[in-house]
PASEBA-1860 file (N, C-alpha, C; in nm, 3 decimals):
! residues 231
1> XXXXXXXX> 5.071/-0.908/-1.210/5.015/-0.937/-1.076/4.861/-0.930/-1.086 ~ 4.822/-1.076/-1.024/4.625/-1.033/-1.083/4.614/-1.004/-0.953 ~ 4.438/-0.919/-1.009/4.392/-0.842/-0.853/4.286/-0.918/-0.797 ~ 4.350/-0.966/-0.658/4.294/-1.032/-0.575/4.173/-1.004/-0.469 ~ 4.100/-1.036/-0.463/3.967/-1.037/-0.297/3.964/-1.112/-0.264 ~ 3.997/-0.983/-0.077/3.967/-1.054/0.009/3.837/-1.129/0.045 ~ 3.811/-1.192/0.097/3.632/-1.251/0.162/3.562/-1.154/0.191 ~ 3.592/-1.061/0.253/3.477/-0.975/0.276/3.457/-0.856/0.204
9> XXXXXXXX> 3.532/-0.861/0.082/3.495/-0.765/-0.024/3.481/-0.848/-0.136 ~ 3.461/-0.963/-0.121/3.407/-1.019/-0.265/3.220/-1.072/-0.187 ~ 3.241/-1.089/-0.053/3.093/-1.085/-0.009/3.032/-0.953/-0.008 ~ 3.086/-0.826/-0.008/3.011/-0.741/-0.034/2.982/-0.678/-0.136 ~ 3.064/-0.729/-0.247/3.007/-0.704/-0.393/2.912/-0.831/-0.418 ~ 2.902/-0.962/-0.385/2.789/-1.025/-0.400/2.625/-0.964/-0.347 ~ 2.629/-0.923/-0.222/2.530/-0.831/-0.141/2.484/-0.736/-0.273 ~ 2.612/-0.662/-0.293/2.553/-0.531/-0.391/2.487/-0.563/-0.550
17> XXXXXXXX> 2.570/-0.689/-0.584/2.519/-0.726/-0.685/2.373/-0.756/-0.706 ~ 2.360/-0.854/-0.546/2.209/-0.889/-0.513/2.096/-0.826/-0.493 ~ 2.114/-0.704/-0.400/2.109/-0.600/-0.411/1.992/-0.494/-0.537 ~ 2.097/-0.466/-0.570/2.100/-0.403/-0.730/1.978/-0.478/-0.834 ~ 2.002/-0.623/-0.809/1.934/-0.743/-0.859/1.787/-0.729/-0.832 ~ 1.768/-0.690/-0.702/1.633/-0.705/-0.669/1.599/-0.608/-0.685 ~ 1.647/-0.454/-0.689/1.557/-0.337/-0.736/1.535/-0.364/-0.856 ~ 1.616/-0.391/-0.965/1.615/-0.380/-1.087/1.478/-0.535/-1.098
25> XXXXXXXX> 1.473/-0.592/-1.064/1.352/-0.695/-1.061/1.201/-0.620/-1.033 ~ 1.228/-0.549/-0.932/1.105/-0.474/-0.875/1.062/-0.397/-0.936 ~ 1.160/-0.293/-1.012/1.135/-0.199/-1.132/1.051/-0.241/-1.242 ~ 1.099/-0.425/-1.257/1.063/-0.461/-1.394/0.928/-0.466/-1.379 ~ 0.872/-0.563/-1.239/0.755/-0.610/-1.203/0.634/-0.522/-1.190 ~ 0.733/-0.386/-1.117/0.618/-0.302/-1.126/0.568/-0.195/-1.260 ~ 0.635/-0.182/-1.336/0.636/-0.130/-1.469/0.503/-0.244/-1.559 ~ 0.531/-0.356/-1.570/0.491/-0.443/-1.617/0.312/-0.478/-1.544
33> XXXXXXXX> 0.330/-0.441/-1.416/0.169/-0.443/-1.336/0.101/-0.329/-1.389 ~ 0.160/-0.239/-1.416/0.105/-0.050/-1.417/0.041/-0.093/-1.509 ~ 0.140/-0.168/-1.676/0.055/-0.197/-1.822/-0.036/-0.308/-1.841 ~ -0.055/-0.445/-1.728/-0.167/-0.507/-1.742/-0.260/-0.441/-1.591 ~ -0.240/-0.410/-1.541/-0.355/-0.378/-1.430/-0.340/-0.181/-1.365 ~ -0.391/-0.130/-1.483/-0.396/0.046/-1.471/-0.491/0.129/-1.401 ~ -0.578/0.024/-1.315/-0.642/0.074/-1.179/-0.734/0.179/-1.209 ~ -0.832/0.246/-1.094/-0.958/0.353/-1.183/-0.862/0.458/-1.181
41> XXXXXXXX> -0.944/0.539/-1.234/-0.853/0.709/-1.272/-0.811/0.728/-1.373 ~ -0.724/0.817/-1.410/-0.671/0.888/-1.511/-0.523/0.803/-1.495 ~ -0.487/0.731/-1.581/-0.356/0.622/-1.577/-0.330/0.544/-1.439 ~ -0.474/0.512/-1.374/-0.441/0.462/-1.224/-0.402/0.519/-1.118 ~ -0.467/0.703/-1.152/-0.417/0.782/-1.038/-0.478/0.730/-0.880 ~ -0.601/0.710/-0.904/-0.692/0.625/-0.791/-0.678/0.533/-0.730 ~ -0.618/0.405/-0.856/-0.570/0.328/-0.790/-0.472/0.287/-0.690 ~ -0.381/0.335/-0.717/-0.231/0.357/-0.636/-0.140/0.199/-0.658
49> XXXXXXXX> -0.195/0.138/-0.721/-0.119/0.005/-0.792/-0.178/-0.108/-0.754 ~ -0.317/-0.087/-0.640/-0.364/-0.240/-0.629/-0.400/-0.315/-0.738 ~ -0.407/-0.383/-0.706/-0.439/-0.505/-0.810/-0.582/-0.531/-0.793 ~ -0.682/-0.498/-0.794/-0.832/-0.500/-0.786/-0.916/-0.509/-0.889 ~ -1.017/-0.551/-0.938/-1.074/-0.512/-1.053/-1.204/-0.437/-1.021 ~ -1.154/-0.404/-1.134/-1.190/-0.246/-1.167/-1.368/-0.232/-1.156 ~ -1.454/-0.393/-1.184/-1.597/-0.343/-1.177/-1.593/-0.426/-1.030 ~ -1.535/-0.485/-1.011/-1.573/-0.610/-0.908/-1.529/-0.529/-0.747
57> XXXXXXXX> -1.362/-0.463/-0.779/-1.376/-0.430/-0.660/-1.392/-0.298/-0.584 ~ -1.323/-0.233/-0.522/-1.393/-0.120/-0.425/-1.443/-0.004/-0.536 ~ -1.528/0.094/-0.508/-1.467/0.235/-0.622/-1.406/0.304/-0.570 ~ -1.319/0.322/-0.484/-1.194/0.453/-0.438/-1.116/0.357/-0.303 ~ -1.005/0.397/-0.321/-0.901/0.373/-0.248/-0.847/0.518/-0.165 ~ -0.811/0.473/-0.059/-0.729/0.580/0.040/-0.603/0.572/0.052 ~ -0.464/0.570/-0.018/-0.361/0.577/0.000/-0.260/0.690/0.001 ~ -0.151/0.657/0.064/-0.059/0.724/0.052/0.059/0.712/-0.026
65> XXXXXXXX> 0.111/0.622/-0.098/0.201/0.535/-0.136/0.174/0.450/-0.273 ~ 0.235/0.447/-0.387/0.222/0.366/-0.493/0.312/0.226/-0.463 ~ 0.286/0.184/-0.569/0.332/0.001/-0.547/0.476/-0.022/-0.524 ~ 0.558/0.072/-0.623/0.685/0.044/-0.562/0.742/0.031/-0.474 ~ 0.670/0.165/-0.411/0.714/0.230/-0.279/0.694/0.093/-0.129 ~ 0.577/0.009/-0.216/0.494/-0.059/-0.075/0.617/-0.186/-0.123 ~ 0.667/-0.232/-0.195/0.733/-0.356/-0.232/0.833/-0.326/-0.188 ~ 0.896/-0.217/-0.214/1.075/-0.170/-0.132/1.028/-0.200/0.017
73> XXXXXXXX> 0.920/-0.155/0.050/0.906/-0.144/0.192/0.912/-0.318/0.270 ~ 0.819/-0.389/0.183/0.819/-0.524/0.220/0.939/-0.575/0.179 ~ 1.055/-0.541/0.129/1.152/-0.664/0.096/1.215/-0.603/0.242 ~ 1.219/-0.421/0.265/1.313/-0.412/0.393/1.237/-0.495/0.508 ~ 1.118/-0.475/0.546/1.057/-0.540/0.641/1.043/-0.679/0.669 ~ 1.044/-0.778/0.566/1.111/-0.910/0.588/1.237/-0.941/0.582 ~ 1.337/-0.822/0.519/1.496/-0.854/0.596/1.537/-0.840/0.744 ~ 1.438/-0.733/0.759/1.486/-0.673/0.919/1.435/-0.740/1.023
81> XXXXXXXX> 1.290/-0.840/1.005/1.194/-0.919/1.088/1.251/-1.051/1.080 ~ 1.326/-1.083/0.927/1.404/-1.216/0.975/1.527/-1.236/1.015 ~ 1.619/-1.077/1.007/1.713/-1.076/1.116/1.715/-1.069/1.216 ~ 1.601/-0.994/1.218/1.641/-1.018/1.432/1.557/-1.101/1.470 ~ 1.475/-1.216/1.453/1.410/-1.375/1.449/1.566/-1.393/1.458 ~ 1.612/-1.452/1.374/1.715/-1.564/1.326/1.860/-1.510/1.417 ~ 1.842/-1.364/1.430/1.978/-1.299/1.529/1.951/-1.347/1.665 ~ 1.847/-1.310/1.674/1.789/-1.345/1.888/1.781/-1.498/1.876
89> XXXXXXXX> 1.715/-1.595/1.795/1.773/-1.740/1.817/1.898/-1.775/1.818 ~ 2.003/-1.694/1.733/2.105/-1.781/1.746/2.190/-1.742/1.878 ~ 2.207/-1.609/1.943/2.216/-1.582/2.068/2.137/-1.630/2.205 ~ 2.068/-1.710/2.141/1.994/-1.716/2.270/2.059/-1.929/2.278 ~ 2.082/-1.953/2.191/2.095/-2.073/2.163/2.202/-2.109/2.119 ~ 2.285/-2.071/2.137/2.401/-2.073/2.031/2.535/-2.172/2.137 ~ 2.462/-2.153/2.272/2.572/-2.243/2.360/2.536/-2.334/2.389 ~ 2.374/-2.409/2.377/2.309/-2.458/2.396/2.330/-2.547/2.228
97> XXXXXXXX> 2.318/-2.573/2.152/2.341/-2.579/2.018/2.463/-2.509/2.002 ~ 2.545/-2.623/1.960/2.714/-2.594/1.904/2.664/-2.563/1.736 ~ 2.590/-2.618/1.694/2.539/-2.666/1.554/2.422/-2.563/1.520 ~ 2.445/-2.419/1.557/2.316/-2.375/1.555/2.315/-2.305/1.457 ~ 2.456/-2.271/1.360/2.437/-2.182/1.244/2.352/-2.186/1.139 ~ 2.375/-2.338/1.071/2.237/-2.379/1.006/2.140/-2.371/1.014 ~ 2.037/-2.372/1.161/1.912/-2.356/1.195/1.866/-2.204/1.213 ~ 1.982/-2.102/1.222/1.936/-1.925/1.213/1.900/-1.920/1.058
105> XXXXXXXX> 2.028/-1.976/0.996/2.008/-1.967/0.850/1.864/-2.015/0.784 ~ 1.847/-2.120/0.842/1.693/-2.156/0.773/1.582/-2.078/0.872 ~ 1.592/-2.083/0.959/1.541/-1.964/1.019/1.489/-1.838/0.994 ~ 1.597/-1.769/0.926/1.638/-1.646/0.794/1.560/-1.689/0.756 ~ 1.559/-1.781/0.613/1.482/-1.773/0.555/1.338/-1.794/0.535 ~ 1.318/-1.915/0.654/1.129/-1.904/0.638/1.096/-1.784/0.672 ~ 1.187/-1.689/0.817/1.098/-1.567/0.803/1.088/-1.479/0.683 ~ 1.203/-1.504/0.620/1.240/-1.368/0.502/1.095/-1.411/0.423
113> XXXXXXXX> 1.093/-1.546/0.356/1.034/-1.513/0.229/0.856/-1.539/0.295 ~ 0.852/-1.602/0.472/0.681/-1.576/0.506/0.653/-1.429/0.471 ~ 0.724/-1.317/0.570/0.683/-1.194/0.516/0.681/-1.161/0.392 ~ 0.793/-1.219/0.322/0.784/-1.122/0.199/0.641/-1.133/0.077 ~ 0.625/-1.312/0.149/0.505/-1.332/0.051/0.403/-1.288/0.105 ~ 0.374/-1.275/0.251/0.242/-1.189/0.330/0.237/-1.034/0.315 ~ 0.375/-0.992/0.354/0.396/-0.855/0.293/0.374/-0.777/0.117 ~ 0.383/-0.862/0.038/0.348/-0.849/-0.119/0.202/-0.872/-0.128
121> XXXXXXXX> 0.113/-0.954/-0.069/0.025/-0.970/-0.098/-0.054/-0.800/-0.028 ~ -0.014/-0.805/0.081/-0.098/-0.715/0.144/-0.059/-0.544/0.102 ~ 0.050/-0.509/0.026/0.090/-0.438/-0.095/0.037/-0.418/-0.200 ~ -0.024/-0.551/-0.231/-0.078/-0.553/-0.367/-0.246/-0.554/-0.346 ~ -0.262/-0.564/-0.273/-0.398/-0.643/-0.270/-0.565/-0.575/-0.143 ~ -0.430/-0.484/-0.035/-0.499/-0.482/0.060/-0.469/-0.294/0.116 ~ -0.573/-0.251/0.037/-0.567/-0.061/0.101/-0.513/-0.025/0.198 ~ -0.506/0.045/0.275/-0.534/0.096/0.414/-0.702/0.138/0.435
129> XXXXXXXX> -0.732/0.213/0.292/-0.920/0.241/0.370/-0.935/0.199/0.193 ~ -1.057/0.144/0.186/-1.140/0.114/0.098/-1.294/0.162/0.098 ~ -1.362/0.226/0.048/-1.507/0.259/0.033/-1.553/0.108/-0.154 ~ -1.619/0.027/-0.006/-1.687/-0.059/-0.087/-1.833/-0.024/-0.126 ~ -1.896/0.055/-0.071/-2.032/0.140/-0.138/-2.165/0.083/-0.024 ~ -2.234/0.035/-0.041/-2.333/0.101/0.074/-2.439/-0.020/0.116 ~ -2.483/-0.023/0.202/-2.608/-0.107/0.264/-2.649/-0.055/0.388 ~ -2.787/-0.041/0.366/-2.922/-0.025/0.491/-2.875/0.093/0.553
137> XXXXXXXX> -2.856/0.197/0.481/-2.860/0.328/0.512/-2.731/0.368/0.549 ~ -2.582/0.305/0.494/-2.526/0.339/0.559/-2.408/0.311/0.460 ~ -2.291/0.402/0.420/-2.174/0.351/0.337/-2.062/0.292/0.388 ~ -2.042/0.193/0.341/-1.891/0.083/0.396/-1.786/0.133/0.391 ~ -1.712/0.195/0.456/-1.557/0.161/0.442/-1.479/0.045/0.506 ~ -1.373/-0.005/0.477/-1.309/-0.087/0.540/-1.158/-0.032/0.525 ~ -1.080/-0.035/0.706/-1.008/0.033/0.720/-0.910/-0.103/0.758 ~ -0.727/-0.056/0.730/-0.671/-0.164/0.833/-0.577/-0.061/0.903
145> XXXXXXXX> -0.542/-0.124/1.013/-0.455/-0.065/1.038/-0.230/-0.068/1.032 ~ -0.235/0.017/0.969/-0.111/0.026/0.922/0.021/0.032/0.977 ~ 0.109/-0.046/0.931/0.270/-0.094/1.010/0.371/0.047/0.987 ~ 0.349/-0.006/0.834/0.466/0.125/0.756/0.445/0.145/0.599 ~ 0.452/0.258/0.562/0.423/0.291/0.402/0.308/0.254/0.336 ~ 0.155/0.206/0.436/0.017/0.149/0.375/0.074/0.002/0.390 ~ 0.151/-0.069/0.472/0.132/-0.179/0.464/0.078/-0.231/0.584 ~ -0.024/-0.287/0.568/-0.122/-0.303/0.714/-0.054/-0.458/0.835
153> XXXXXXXX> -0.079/-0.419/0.877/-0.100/-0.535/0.985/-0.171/-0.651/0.941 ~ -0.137/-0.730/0.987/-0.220/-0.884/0.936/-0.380/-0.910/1.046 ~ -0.422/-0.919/0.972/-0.568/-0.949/1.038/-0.629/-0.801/1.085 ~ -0.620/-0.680/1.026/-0.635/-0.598/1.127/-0.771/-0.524/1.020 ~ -0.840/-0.570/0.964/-0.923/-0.475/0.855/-1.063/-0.487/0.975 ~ -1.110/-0.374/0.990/-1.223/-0.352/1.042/-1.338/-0.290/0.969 ~ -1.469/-0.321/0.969/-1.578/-0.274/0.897/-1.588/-0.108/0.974 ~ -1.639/-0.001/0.887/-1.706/0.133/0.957/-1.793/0.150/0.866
161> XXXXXXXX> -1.960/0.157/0.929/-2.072/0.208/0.832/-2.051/0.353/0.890 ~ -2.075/0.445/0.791/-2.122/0.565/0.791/-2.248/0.633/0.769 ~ -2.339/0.610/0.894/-2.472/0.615/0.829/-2.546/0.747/0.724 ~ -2.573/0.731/0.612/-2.606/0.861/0.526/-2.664/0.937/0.655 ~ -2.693/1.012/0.726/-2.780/1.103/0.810/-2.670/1.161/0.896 ~ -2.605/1.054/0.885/-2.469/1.190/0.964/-2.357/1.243/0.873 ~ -2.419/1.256/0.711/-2.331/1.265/0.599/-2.381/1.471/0.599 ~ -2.244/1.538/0.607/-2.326/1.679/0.547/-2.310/1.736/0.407
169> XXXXXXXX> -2.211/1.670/0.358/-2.168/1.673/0.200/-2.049/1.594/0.160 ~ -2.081/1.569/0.059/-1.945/1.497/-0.014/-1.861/1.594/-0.090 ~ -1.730/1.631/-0.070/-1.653/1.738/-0.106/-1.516/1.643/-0.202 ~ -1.468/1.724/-0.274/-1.396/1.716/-0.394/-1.289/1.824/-0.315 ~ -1.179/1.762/-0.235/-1.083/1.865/-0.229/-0.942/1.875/-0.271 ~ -0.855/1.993/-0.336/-0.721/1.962/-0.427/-0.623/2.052/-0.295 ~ -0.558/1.923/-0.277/-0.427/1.994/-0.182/-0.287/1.985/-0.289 ~ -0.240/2.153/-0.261/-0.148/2.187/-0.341/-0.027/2.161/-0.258
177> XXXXXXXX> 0.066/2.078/-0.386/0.196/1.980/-0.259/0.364/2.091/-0.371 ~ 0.441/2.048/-0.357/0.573/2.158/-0.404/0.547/2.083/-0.513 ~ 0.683/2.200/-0.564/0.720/2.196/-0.759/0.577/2.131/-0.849 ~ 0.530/2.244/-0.797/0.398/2.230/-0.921/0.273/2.098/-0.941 ~ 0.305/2.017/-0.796/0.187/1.900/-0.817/0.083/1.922/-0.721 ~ -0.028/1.844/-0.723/-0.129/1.824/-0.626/-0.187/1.683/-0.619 ~ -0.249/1.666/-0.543/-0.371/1.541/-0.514/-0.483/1.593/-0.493 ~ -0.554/1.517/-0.510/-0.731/1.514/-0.523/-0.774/1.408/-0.396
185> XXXXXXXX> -0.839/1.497/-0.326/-0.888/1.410/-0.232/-1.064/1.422/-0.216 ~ -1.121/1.240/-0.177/-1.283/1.301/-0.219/-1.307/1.227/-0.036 ~ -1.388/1.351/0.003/-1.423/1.311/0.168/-1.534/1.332/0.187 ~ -1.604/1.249/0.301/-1.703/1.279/0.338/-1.715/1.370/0.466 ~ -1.799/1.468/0.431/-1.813/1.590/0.589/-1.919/1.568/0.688 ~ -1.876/1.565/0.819/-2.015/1.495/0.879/-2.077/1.584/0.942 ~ -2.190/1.564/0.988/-2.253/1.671/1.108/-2.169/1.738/1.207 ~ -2.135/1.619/1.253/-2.063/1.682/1.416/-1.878/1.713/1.360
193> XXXXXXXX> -1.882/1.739/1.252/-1.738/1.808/1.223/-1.637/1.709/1.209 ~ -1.625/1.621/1.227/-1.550/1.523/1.146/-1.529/1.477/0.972 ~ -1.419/1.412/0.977/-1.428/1.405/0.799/-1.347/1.255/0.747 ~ -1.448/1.176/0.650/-1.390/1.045/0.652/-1.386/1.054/0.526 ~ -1.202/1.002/0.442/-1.148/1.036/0.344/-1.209/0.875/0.268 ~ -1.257/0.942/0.163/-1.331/0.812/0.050/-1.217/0.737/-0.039 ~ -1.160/0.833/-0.117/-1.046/0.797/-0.223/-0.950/0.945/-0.205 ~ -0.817/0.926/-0.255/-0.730/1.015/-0.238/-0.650/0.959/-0.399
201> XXXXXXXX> -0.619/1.032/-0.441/-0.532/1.039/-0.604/-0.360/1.074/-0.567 ~ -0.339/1.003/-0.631/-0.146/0.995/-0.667/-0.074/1.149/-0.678 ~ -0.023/1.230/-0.631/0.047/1.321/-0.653/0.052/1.300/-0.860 ~ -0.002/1.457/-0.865/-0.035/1.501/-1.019/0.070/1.647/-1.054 ~ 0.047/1.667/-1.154/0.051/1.800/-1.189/-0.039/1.881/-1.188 ~ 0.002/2.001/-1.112/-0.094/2.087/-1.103/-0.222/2.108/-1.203 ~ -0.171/2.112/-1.302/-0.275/2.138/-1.423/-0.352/2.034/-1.485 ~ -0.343/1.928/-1.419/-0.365/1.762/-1.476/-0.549/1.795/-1.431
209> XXXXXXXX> -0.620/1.811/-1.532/-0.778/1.830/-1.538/-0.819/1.719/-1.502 ~ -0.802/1.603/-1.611/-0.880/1.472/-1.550/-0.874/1.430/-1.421 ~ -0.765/1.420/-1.363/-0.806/1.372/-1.207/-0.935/1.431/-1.168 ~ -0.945/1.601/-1.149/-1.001/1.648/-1.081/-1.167/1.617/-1.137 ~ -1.165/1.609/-1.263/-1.281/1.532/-1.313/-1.324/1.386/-1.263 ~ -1.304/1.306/-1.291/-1.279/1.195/-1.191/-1.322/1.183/-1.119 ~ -1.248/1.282/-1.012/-1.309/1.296/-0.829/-1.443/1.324/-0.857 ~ -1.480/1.451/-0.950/-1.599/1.499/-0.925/-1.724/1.399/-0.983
217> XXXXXXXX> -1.670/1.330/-1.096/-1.751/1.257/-1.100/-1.797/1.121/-0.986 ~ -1.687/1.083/-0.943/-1.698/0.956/-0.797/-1.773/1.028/-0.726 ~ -1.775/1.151/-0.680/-1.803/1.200/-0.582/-1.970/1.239/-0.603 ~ -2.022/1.258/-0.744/-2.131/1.297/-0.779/-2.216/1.109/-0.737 ~ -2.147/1.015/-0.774/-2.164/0.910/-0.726/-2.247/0.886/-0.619 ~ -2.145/0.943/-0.519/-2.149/0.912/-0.364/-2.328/0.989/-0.324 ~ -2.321/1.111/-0.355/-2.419/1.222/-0.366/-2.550/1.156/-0.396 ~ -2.547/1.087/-0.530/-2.691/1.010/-0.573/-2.729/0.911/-0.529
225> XXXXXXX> -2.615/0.829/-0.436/-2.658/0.737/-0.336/-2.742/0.760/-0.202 ~ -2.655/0.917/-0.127/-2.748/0.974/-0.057/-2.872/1.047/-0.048 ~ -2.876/1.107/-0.215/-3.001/1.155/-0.204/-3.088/1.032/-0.240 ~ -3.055/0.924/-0.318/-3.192/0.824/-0.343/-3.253/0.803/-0.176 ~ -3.152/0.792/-0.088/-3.215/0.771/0.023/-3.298/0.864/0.081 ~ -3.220/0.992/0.068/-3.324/1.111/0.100/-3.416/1.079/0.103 ~ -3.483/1.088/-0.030/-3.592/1.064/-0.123/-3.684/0.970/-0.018
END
C-alpha cells in the first residue's frame, strides 16, 4: 500500500520546504557578505553588516540588530504587507470580480517582492543613526526613523547638526548585557544633559579588548575635531 497526500499536507510540506529554503539562502548570503564586506571594527563589530565602504562612508553606525536579523525581518514584513494588500483586495472585490483570484495572486506578488527589494536595500544599506562627521561648527548625524528591527521607514532620514558648543564630552561607554557579553557604546554628552549615541558595537565578550580600543580610538577622533575648533 503506497503512502498517499492529501492536498493540504503535501501544500504544507511545500511551504516548509520553501520555507527552510529561504533561511538556508539567507544564511548563505549573509555568511558570504560578513567575508567580502567586514565593516569598521574588530571583525565588523561597528559595522553591524551594512554594506558601506569603509573610507567613503559614515565612521560609526548606531544599531541594534545585525544583517540577518534585518533580512528575516524584511522577508516577514513583505509577506505580511502583501497579505493583507492582496487579502483586503480580494474581499473587497471578490463579488464584484468573479475572476479575481488571479489578480490577489499577482497582487501578492508585486507587493511581496516591492518590499522585499525596498526592505533589503534599506537592511543593507541604510542605519537607523549614522555620524557622517562634521561641517561649520557642527557634527552630522543622520537619523531615520524606524518600522521594526532598524528597518526604517521609506523616505524618513532626517539631517541633526550637533553644534560642537553644546558638546560636554565624548564618552566611551561598556554596558554589561548576560552570560558574559557587552557592547561598547561611543556618545556624545551635552550641556543641558542630554546624550546623542555616535556608534554602538555588536554584543561581544566581556573580555574582547579590541572593541573597547576601537571605541576609544573613534572617540579620540570625535575629541580632535572639537578641540581643532576650540582652538
Amino acid at each position: 500500500m503506497s503512502w498517499q497526500l492529501d492536498d493540504n499536507t503535501r501544500s504544507g510540506l511545500h511551504y516548509l520546504l520553501l520555507g527552510a529554503a529561504v533561511v538556508l539562502g539567507l544564511v548563505g548570503v549573509d555568511a558570504a557578505l560578513d567575508h567580502w564586506f567586514p565593516g569598521p571594527g574588530p571583525q565588523g563589530t561597528f559595522g553591524h553588516g551594512y554594506l558601506l565602504d569603509r573610507q567613503d562612508g559614515p565612521p560609526l553606525i548606531a544599531a541594534g540588530t545585525g544583517r540577518g536579523e534585518r533580512l528575516v525581518t524584511v522577508v516577514f514584513l513583505a509577506f505580511a504587507v502583501a497579505t493583507v494588500v492582496a487579502g483586503g483586495a480580494w474581499l473587497l472585490l471578490r463579488r464584484a470580480l468573479p475572476r479575481i483570484k488571479p489578480l490577489a495572486i499577482a497582487t501578492w506578488w508585486v507587493w511581496f517582492l516591492g518590499v522585499l527589494v525596498g526592505g533589503g536595500h534599506a537592511a543593507l544599506f541604510e542605519p537607523p543613526v549614522t555620524w557622517v562627521g562634521d561641517r561649520d561648527g557642527a557634527l552630522i548625524l543622520w537619523r531615520r526613523t524606524v518600522l521594526l528591527n532598524d528597518i526604517p521607514l521609506p523616505k524618513s532620514r532626517v539631517i541633526e547638526l550637533v553644534p560642537f558648543t553644546h558638546v560636554q564630552e565624548v564618552a566611551v561607554v561598556t554596558e554589561a548585557l548576560k552570560a558574559d557579553r557587552k557592547r561598547v557604546r561611543i556618545e556624545l554628552r551635552l550641556k543641558d544633559g542630554g546624550t546623542r549615541t555616535l556608534g554602538v558595537s555588536e554584543a561581544v565578550a566581556a573580555d574582547d579588548s579590541a572593541v573597547t580600543i576601537f571605541a576609544e580610538e573613534r572617540a579620540r577622533l570625535v575629541r580632535l575635531i572639537l578641540n581643532s575648533h576650540a582652538r
